[in-house]
N, C-alpha and C positions, 0 to 999 in steps of 0.2 A: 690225471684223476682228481676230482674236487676233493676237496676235505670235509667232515662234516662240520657245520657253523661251532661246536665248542671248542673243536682244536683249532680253526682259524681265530675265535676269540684270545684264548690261549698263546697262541703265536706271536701276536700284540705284544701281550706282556713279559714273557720270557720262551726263552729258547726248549727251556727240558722239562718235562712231566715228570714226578714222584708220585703215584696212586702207592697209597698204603691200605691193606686192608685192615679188617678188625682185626684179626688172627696175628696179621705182624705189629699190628700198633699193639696187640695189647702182650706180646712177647717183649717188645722194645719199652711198653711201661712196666712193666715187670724186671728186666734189666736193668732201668731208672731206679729202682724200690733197691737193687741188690747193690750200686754203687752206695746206694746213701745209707746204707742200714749201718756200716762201720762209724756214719757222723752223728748218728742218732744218740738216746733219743729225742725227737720232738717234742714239744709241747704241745706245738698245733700247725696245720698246714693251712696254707691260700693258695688258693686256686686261682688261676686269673680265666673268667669267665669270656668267651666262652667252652674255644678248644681246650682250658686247661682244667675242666670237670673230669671228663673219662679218665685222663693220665692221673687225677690227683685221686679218684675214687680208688684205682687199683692201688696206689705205690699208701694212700693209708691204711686200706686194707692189709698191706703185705708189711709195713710196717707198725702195723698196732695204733695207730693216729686216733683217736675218736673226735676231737676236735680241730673239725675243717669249715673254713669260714672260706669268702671268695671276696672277691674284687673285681667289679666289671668296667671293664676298661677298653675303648670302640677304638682301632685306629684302621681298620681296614670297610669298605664298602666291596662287596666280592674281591674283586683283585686291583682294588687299585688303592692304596695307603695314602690316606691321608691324615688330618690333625687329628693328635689324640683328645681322647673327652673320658672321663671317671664319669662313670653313670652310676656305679654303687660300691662308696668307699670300705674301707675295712673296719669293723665293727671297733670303738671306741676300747671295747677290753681286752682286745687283741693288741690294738695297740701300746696301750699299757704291760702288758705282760711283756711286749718285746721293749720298750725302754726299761722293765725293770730287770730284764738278763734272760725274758725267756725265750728258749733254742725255739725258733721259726723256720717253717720251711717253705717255699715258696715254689708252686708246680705250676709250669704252660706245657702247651703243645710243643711250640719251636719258639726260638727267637728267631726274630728275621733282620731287621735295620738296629735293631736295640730299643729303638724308640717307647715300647709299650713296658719292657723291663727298668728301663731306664724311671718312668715316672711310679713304678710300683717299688721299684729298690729304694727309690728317696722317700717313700712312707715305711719301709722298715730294711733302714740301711743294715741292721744288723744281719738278719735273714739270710739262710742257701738258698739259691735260686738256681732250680734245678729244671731243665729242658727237655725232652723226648729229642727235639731236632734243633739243630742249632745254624745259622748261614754265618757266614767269615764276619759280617759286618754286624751282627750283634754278639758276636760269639763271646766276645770280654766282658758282656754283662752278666755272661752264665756262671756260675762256679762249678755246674754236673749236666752233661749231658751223653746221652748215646750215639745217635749222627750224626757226623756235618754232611750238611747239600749244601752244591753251590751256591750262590748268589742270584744268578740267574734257573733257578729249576725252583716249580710252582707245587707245595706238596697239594695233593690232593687225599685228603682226611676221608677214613672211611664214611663218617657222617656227612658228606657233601659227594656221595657216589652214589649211583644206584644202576643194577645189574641191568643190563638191555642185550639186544642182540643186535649184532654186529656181520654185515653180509662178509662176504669172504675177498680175500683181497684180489680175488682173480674179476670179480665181479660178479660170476654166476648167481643163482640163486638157490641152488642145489648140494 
C-alpha cells in the first residue's frame, strides 16, 4: 500500500511521529508553569520565537509573568536543521536586568540538538531554561522540562497540523 507523500517525506528524516494537539500541548504547558512556579518568582520571561510563543503565553499567564520579551532565533528550514542565525536579539533592558541579578526565565517548545538553546543560554547564562519537550542530545541545556522523545521522533506541533480526512485502512471508500 503507498503511503501518502508527507509520511514518505517524514520517513526521510526520522523514524517516529509525535502529533501533539492543542489540548495536550496546552496540558503539558501548563504542567511546565507548575514545575517552575516553586523557582519563581520571575522578573520576566523569553520566549524563543517561534514554537516558544504558545508555551511561554500560557506558563506567564499561570505564573503572573507580565513581562515577556522573545528572541528569534532560525535554526530549522521544515525539517532539516541547519546553521543557526538570531534574527531578533533580546531587548538591551532585559539584558541588563539579568547581569544585574534579575530571576529570567527562558521558554521553548522542545530542545532538540541543543543548538538553539545553547546560543540563547550564552545571552543570559544566568536564566532557567525551561522546555515543553526535550530529546537526549539537548536535553543538558534544559534545567525544566515535561517530556523526553527520542532522538529520532519528529514532534509535530498542533500549529503545523491540520485536520483532513483520512480513507480507511482497508481501502474502501465507505
Amino acid at each position: 500500500m503507498a503511503r501518502p507523500p508527507q509520511e514518505k517525506q517524514l520517513n526521510q528524516t526520522s523514524q517516529k511521529s509525535f502529533p501533539v494537539t492543542w489540548d495536550q500541548f496546552h496540558r503539558d504547558s501548563r504542567a511546565l508553569a507548575w514545575r517552575l512556579q516553586a523557582l519563581g518568582p520571575f522578573d520576566a520571561l523569553v520566549a524563543i520565537t517561534r514554537g516558544g510563543l504558545v508555551p511561554a503565553a500560557i506558563v506567564a499567564r499561570e505564573l503572573n509573568i507580565r513581562v515577556v520579551e522573545s528572541v528569534a532565533v532560525k535554526s530549522y528550514d521544515h525539517q532539516n536543521q541547519g546553521g543557526i542565525k538570531v534574527l531578533k536579539p533580546i531587548a538591551p533592558e532585559l539584558l541588563e536586568k539579568a547581569r544585574s541579578g534579575g530571576k529570567l526565565l527562558i521558554v521553548d517548545d522542545l530542545v532538540d540538538t541543543g543548538a538553539t538553546a545553547r546560543v540563547v543560554r550564552d545571552m543570559l547564562p544566568g536564566a532557567h531554561f525551561a522546555t515543553v519537550y526535550a530529546k537526549p542530545k539537548g536535553r543538558e541545556m534544559v534545567d525544566t522540562f515535561i517530556t523526553e522523545v527520542s532522538q529520532d521522533t519528529w514532534i509535530f506541533f498542533p500549529w503545523d497540523l491540520d485536520v483532513a480526512y483520512v480513507p480507511p485502512i482497508s481501502g474502501g471508500t465507505d
